[in-house]
ZADO-1210 file (C-alpha; in nm, 4 decimals, padded with zeros to 6 digits):
<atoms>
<atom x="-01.4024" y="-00.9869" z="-01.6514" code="UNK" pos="1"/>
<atom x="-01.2920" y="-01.3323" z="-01.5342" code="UNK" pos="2"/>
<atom x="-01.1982" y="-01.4098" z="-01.1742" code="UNK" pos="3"/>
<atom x="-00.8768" y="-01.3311" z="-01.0600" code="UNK" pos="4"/>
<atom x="-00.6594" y="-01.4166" z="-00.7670" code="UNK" pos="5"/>
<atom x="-00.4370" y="-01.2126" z="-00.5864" code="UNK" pos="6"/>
<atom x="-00.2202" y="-01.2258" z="-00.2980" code="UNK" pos="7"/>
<atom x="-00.0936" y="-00.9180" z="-00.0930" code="UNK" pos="8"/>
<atom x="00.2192" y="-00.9459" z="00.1380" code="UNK" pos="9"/>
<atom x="00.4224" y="-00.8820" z="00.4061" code="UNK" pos="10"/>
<atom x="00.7777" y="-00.8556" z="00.5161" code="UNK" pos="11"/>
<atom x="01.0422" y="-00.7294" z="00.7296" code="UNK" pos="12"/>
<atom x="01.2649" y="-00.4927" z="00.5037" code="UNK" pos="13"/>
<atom x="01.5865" y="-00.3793" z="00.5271" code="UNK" pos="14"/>
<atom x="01.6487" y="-00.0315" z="00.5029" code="UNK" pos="15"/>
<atom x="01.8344" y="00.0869" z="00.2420" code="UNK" pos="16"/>
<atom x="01.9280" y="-00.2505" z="00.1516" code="UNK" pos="17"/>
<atom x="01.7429" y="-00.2578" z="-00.2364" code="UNK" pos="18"/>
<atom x="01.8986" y="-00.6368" z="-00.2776" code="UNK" pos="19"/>
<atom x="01.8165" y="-00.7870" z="00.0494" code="UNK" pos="20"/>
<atom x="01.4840" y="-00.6328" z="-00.0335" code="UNK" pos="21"/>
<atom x="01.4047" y="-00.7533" z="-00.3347" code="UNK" pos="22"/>
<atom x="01.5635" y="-01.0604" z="-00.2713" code="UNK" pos="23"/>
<atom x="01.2604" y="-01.1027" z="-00.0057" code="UNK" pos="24"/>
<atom x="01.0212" y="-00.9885" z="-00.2816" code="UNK" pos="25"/>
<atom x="01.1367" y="-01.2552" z="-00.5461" code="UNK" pos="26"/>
<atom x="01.0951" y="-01.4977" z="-00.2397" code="UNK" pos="27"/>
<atom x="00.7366" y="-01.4076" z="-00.1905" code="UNK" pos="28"/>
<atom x="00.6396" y="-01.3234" z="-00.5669" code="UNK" pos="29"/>
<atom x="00.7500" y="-01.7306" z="-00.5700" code="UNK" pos="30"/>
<atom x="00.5119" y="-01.8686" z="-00.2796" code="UNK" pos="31"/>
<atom x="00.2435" y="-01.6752" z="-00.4628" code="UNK" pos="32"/>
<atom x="00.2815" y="-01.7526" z="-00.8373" code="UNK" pos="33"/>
<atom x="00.3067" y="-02.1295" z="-00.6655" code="UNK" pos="34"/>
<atom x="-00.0532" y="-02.0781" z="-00.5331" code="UNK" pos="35"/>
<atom x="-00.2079" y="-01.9707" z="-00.8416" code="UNK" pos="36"/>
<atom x="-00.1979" y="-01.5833" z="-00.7767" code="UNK" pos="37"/>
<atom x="-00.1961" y="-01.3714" z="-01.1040" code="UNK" pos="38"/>
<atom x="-00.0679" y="-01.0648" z="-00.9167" code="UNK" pos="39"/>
<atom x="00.1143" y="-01.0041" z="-00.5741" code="UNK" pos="40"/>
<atom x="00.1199" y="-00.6780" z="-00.3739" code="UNK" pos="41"/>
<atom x="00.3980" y="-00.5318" z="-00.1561" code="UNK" pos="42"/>
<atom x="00.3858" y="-00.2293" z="00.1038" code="UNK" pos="43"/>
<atom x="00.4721" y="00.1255" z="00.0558" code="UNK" pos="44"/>
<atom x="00.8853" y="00.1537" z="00.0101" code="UNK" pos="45"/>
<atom x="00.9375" y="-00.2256" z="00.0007" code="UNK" pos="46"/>
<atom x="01.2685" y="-00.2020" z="-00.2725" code="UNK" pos="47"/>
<atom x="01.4085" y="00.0697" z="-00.0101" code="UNK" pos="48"/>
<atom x="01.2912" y="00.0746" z="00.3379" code="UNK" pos="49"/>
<atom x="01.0484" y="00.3653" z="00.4690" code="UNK" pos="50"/>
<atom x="01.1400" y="00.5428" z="00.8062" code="UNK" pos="51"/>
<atom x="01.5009" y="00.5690" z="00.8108" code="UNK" pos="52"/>
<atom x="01.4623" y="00.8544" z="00.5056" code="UNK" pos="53"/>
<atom x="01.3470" y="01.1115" z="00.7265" code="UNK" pos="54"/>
<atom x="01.6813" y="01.1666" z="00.8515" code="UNK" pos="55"/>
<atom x="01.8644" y="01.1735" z="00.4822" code="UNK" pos="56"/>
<atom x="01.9470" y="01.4412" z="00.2948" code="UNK" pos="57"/>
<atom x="01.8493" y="01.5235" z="-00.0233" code="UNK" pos="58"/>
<atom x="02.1755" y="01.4446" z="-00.1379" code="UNK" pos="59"/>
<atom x="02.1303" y="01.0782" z="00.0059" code="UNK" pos="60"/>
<atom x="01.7610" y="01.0641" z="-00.1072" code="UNK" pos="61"/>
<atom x="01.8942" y="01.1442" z="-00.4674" code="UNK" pos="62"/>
<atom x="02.1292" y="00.8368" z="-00.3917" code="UNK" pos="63"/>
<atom x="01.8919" y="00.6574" z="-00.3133" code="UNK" pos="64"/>
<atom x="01.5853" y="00.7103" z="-00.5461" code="UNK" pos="65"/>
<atom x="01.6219" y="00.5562" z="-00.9173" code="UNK" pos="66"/>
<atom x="01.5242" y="00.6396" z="-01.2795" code="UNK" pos="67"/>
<atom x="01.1106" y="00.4735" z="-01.3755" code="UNK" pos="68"/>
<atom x="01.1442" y="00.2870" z="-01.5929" code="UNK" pos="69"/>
<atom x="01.5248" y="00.2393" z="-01.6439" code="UNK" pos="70"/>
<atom x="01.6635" y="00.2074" z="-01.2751" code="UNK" pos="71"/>
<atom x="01.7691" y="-00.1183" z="-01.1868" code="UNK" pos="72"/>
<atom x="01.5119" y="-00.2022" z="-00.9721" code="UNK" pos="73"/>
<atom x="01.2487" y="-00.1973" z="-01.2360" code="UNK" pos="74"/>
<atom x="01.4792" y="-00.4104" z="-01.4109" code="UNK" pos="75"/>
<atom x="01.5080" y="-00.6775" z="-01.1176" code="UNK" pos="76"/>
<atom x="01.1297" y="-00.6805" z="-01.0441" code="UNK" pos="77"/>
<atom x="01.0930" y="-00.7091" z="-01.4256" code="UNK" pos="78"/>
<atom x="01.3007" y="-01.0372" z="-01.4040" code="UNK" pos="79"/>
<atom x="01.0711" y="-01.1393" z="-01.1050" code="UNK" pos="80"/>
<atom x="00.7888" y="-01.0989" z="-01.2882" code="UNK" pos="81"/>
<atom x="00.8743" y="-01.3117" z="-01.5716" code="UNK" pos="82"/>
<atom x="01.0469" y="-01.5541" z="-01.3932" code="UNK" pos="83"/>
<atom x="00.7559" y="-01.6316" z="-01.1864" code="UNK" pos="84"/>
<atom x="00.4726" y="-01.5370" z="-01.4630" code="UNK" pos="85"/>
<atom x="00.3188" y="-01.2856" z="-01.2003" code="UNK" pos="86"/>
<atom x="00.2404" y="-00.9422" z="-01.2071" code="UNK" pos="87"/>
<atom x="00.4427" y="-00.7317" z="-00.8763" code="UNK" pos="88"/>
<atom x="00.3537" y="-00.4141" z="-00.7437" code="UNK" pos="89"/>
<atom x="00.6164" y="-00.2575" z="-00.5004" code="UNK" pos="90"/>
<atom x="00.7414" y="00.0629" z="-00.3738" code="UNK" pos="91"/>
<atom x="01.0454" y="00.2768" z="-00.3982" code="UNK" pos="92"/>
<atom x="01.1850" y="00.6064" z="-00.4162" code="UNK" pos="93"/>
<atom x="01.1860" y="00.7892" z="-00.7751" code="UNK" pos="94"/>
<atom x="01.3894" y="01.0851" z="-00.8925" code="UNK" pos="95"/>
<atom x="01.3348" y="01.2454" z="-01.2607" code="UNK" pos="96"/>
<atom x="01.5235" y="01.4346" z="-01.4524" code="UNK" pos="97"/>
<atom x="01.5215" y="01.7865" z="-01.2461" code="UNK" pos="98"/>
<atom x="01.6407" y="01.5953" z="-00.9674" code="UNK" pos="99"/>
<atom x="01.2593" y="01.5872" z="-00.8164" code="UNK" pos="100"/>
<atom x="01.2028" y="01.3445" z="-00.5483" code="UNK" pos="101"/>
<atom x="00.8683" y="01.1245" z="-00.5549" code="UNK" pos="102"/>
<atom x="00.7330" y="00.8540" z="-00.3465" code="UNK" pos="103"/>
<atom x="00.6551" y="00.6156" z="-00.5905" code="UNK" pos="104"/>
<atom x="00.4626" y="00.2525" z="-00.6138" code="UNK" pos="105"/>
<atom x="00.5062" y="00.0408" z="-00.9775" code="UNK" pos="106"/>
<atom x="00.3059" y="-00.2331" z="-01.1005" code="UNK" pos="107"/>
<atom x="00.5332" y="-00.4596" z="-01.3155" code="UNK" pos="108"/>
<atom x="00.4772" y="-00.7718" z="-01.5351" code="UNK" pos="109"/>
<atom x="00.7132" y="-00.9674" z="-01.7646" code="UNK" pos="110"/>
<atom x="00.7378" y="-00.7356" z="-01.9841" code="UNK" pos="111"/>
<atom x="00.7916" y="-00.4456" z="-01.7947" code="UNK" pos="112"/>
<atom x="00.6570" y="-00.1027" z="-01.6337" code="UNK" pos="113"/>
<atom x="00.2570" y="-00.1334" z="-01.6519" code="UNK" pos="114"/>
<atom x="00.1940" y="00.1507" z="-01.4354" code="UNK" pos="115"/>
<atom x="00.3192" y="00.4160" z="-01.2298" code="UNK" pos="116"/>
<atom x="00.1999" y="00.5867" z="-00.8922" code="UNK" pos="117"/>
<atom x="00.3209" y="00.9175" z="-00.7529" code="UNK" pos="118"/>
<atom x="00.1907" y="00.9552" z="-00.3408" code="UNK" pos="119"/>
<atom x="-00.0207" y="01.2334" z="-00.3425" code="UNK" pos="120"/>
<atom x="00.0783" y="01.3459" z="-00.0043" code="UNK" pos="121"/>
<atom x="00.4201" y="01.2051" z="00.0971" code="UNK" pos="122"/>
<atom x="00.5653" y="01.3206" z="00.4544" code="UNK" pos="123"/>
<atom x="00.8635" y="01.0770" z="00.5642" code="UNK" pos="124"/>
<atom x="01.1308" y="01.3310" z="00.3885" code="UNK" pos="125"/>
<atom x="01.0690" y="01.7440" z="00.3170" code="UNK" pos="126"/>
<atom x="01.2409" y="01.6953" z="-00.0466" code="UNK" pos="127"/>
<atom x="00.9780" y="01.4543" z="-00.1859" code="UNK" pos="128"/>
<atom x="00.7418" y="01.6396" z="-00.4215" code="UNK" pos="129"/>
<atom x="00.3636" y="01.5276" z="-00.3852" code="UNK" pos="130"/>
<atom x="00.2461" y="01.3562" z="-00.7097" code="UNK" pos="131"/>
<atom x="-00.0466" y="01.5477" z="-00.9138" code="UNK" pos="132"/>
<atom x="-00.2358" y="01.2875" z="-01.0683" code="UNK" pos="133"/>
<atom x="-00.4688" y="00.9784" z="-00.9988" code="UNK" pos="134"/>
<atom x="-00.3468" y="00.6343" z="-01.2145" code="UNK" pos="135"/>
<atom x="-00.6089" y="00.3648" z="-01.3668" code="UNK" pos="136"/>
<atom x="-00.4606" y="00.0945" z="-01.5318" code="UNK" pos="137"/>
<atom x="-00.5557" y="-00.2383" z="-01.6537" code="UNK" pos="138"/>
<atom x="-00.4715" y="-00.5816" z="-01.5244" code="UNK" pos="139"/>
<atom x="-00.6354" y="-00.8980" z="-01.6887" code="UNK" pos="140"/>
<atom x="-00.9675" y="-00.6824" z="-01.7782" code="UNK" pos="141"/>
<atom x="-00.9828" y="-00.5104" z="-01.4357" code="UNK" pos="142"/>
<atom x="-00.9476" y="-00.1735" z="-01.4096" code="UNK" pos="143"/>
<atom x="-00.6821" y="-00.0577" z="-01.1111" code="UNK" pos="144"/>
<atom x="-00.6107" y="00.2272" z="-00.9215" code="UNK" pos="145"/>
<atom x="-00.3096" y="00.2997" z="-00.6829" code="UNK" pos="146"/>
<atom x="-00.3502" y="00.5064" z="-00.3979" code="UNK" pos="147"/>
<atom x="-00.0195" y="00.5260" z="-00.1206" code="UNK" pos="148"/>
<atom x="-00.0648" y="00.5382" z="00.2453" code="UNK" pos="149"/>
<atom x="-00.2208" y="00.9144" z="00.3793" code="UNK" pos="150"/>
<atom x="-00.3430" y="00.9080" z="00.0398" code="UNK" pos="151"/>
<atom x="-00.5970" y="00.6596" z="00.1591" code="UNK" pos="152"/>
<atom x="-00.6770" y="00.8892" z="00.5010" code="UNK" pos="153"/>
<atom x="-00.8698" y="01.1684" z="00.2653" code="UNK" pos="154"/>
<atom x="-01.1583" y="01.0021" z="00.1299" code="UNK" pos="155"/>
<atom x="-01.1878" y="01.2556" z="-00.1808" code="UNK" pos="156"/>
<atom x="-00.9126" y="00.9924" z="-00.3344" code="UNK" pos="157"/>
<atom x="-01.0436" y="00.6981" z="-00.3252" code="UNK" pos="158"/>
<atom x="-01.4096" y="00.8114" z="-00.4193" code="UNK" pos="159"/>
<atom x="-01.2538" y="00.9864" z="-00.7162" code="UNK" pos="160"/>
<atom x="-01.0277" y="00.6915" z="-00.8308" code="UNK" pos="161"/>
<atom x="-01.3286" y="00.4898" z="-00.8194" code="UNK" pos="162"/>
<atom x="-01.5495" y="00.7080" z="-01.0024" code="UNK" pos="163"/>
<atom x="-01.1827" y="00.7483" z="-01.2720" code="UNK" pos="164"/>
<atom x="-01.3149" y="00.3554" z="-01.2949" code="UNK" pos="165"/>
<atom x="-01.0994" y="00.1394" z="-01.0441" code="UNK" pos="166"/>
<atom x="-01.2964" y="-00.1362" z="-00.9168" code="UNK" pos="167"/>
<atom x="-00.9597" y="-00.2628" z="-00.7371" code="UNK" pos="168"/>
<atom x="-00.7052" y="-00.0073" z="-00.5324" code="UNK" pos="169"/>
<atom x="-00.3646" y="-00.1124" z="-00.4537" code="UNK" pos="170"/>
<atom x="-00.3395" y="00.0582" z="-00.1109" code="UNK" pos="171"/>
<atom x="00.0237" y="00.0041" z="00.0365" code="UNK" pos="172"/>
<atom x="00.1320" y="00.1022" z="00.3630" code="UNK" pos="173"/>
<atom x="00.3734" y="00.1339" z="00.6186" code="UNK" pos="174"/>
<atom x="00.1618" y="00.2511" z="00.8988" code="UNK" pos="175"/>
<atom x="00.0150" y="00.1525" z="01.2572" code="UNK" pos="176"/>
<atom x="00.2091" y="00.1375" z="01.6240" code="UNK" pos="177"/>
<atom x="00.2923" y="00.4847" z="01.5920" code="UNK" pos="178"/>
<atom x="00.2104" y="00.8274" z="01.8647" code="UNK" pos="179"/>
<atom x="-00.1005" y="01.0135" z="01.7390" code="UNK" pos="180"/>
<atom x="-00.3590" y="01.2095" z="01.8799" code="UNK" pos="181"/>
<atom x="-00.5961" y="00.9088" z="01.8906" code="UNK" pos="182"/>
<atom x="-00.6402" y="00.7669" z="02.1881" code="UNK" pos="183"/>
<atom x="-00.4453" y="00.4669" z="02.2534" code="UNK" pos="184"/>
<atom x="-00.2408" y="00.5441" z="01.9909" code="UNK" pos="185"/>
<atom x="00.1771" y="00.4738" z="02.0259" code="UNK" pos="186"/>
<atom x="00.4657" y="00.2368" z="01.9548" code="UNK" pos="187"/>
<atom x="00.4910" y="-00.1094" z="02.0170" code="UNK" pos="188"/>
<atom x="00.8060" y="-00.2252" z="02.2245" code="UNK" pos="189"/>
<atom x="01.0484" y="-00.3787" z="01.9926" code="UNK" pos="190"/>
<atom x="01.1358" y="-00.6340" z="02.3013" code="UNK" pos="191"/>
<atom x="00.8120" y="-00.7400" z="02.2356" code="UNK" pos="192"/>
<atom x="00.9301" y="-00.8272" z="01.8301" code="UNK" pos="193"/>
<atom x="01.2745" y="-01.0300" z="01.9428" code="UNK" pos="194"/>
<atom x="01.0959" y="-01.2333" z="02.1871" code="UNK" pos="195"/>
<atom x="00.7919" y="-01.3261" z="01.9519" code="UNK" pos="196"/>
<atom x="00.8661" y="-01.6700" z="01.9290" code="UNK" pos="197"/>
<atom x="00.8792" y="-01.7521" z="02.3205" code="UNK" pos="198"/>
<atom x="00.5712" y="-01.4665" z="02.3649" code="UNK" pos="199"/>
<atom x="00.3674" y="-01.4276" z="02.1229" code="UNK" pos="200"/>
<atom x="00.0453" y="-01.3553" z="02.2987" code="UNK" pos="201"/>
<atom x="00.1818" y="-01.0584" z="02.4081" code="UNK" pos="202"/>
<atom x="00.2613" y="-00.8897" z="02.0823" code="UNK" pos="203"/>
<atom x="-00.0377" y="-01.0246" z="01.9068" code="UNK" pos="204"/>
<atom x="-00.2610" y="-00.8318" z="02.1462" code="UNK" pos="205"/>
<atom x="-00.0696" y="-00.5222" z="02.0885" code="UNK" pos="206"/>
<atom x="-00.0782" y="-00.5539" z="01.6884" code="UNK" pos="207"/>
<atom x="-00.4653" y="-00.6174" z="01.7217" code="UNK" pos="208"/>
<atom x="-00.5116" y="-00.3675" z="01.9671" code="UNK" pos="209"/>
<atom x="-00.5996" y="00.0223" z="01.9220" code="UNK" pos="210"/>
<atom x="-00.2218" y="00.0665" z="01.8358" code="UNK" pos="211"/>
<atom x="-00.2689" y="-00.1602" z="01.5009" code="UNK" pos="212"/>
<atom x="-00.5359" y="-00.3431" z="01.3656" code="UNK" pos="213"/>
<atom x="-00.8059" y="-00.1912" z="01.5924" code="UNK" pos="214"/>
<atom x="-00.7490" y="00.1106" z="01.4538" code="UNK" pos="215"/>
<atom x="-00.7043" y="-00.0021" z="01.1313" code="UNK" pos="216"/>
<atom x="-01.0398" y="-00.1551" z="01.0751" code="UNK" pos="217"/>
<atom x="-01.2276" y="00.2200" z="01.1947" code="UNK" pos="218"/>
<atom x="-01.1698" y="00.3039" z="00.8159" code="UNK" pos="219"/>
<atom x="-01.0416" y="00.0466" z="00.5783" code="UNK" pos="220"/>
<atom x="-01.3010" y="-00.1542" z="00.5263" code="UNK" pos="221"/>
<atom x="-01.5369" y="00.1627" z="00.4540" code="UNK" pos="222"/>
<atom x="-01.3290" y="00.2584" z="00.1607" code="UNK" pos="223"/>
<atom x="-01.3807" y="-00.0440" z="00.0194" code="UNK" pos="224"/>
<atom x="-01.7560" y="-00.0582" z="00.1086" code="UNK" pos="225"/>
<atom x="-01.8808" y="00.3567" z="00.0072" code="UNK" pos="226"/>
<atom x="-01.7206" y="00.2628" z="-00.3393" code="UNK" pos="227"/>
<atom x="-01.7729" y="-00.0849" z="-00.4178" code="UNK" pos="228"/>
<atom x="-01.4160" y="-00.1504" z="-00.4545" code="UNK" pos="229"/>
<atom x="-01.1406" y="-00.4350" z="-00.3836" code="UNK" pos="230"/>
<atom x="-00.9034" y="-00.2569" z="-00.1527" code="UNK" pos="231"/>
<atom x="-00.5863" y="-00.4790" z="-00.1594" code="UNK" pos="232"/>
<atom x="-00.3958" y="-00.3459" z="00.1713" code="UNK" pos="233"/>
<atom x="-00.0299" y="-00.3959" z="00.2060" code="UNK" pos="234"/>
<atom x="00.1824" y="-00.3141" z="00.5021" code="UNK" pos="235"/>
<atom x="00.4987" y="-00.3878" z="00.6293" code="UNK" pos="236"/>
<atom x="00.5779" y="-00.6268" z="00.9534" code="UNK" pos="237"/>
<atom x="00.8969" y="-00.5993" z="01.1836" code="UNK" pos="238"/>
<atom x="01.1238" y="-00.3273" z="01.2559" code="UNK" pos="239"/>
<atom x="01.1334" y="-00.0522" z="00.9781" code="UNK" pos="240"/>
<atom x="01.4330" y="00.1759" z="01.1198" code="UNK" pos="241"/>
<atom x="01.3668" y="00.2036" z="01.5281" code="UNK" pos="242"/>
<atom x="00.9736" y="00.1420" z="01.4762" code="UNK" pos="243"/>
<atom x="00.7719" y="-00.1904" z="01.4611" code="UNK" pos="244"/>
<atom x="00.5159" y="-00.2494" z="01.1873" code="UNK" pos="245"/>
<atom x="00.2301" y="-00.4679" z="01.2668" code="UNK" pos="246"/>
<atom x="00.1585" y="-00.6286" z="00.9399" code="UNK" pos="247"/>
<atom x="-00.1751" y="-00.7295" z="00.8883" code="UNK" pos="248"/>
<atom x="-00.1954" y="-00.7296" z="00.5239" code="UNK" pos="249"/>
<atom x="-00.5451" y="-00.7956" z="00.3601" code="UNK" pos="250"/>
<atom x="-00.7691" y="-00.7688" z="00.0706" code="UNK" pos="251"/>
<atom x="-01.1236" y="-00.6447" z="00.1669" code="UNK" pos="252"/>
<atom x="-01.3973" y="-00.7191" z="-00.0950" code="UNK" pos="253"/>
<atom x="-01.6576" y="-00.4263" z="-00.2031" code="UNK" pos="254"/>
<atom x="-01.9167" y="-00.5319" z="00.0627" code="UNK" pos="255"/>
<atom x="-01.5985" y="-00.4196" z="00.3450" code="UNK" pos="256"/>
<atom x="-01.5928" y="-00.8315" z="00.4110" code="UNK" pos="257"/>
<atom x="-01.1981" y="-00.9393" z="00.4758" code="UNK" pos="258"/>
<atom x="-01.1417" y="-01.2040" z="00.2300" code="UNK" pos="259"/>
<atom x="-00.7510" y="-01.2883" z="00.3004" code="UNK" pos="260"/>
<atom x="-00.5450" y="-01.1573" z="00.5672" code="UNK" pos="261"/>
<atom x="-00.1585" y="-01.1879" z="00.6748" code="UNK" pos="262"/>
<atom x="-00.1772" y="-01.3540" z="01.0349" code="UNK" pos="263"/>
<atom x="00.2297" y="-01.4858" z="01.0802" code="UNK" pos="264"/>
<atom x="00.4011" y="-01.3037" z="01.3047" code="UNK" pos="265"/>
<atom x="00.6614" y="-01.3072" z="01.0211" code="UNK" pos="266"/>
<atom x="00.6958" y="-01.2787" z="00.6348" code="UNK" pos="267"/>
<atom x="00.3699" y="-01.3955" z="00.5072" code="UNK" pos="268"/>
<atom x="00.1205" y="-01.3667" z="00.1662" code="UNK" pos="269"/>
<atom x="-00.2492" y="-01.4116" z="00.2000" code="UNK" pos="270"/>
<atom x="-00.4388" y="-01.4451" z="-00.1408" code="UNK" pos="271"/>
<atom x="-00.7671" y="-01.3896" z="-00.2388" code="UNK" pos="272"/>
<atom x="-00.9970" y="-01.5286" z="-00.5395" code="UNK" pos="273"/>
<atom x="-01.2036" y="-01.1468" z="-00.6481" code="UNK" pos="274"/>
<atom x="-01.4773" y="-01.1583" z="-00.8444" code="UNK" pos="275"/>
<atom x="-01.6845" y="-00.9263" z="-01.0744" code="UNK" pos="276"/>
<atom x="-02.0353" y="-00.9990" z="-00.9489" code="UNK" pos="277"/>
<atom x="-01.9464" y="-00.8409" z="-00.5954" code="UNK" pos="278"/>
<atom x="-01.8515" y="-00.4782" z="-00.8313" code="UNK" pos="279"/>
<atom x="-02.2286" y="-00.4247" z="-00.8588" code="UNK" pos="280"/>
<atom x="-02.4269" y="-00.6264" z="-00.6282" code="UNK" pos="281"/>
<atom x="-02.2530" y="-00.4317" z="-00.2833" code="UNK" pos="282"/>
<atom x="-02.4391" y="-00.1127" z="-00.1391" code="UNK" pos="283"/>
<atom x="-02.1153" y="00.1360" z="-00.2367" code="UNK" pos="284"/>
<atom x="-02.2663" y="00.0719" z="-00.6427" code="UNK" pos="285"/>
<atom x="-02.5639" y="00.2069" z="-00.5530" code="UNK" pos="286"/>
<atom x="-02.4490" y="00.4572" z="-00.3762" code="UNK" pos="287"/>
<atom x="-02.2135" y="00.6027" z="-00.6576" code="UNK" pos="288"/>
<atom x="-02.5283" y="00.5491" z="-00.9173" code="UNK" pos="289"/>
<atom x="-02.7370" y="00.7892" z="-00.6433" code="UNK" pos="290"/>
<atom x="-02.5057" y="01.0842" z="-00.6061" code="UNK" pos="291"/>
<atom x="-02.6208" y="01.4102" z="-00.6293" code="UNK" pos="292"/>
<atom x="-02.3001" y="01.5970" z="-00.7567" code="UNK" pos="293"/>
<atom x="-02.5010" y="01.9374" z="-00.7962" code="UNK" pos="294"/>
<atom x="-02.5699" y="01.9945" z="-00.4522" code="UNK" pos="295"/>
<atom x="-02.1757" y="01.9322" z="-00.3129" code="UNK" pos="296"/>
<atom x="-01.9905" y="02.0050" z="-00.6126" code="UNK" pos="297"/>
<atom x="-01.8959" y="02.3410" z="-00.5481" code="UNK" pos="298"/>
<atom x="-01.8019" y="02.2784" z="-00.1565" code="UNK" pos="299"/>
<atom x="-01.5983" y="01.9838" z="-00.2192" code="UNK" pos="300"/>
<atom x="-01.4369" y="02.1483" z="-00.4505" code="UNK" pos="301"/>
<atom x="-01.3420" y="02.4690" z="-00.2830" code="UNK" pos="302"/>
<atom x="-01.0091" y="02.5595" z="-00.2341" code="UNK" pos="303"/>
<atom x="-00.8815" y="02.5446" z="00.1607" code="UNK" pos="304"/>
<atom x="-00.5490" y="02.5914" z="00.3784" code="UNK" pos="305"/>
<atom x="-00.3867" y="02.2667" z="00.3877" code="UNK" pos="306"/>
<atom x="-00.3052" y="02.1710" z="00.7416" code="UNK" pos="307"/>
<atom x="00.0308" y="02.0985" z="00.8190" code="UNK" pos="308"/>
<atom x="00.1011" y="01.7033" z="00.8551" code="UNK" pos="309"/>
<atom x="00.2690" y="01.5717" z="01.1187" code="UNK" pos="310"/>
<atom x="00.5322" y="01.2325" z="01.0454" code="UNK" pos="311"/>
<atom x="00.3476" y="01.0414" z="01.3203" code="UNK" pos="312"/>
<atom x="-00.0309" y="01.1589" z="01.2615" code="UNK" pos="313"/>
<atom x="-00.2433" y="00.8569" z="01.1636" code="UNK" pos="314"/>
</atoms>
């Protein structure tokens, strides 16, 4: 494997509003083909918006979701892609042919869909139907994995995409600033978003705090470093519906070392050079090479109640 660079980004979407959207994509996509990246990431929902679909209806959501590969957004980020010679991932909502609702997250390239990503345990609307299935792909002699949000939360998914081969996961996001049961835990004033430029102290420290990035960094980087991966992070910044995102978008290298990080208080790409020598020299290869399947095999694997989630839970 050669050395590859890639950027991951943020933005402020619109909901609902697919062209204003990936307008803002192409923008980005640009700044970071410009730079040298081979591949740009973009959050969880980017073509559509996120929060404002747990008050549609399934007759909206059906509206709103498109045909993979033949809706017209694949099209458009298709055109992006060549255009800018860059590979995109980005997120949207997918409906098939029965008229079942998916979260989904596409990795595109000039010459179209290279992979698709169903969220294993979507929330934000009660008509999307979890996916089934873990995705490894290939991108320039890496092997990639895709893994969407809460997906991310249960570890069992990104231990098992690595061990299905990844050694990079596309993790996109709309998370953070949200009520939980975690202490400290809520939403972030959106006063504190429309007066960023005259204050920006203020929202900075509640972005970083244990509302946002504080929080963020209890488990990220150990996903990364238990399975010696490349976790490319992607979240969204600004208002998304009546909530504001924090941003923070980063790549974290398989030792759990942040090598490129979104710091505007605005739209923003941060890009990253990964190599292959990292894949086996961190602690997580090890790790893998030592497990001892036989004695957990049959209590990981037994069946449970799911618990109910709850929107806000982090």
């Amino acid at each position: 494997m050669d050395n590859l660079k890639i950027a991951t980004a943020q933005f402020e979407h619109k909901s609902g509003d697919k062209k204003y959207n990936l307008q803002i994509i192409n923008q980005l996509s640009a700044n970071a083909a410009k730079e040298g990246a081979n591949v740009v990431a973009f959050h969880e929902c980017s073509v559509t918006g996120y929060t404002f679909a747990m008050h549609l209806s399934r007759e909206q959501m059906l509206d709103l979701a498109e045909y993979i590969p033949d809706g017209p957004s694949i099209v458009k980020l298709t055109e992006i892609a060549r255009e800018h010679n860059i590979t995109v991932l980005a997120g949207l909502f997918e409906k098939d042919t029965e008229d079942k609702l998916y979260k989904a997250y596409v990795c595109v390239d000039k010459n179209g869909l290279v992979a698709k990503f169903r969220k294993l345990h979507p929330f934000i609307n009660p008509h999307l139907t979890p996916g089934n299935q873990y995705v490894v792909f290939n991108l320039y002699g890496w092997k990639c994995g895709i893994l969407v949000c809460y997906d991310n939360n249960i570890i069992e998914n990104v231990r098992a995409t690595a061990l299905l081969g990844a050694d990079i996961i596309f993790m996109p996001h709309v998370t953070m600033c949200t009520p939980s049961t975690r202490p400290g835990a809520g939403f972030v004033d959106p006063e504190l978003w429309e007066n960023r430029e005259a204050d920006p102290t203020s929202l900075r420290q509640e972005f970083d705090g244990p509302k946002g990035r504080e929080w963020l960094m209890k488990w990220l980087p150990s996903r990364a470093y238990d399975n010696a991966i490349y976790a490319v992070f992607a979240n969204a910044i600004g208002m998304d519906d009546d909530q504001l995102k924090n941003g923070c978008s980063m790549i974290i290298d398989p030792y759990g070392d942040i090598i490129a990080e979104c710091r505007k208080l605005d739209n923003d790409i941060a890009i990253a050079t990964i190599t292959p020598d990292k894949l086996q020299k961190a602690g997580g290869y090890r790790y893998r090479k030592a497990r001892r399947p036989d004695l957990y095999r049959d209590i990981i694997g037994q069946e449970h109640v799911a618990e109910q989630k709850v929107v806000w839970l982090s």
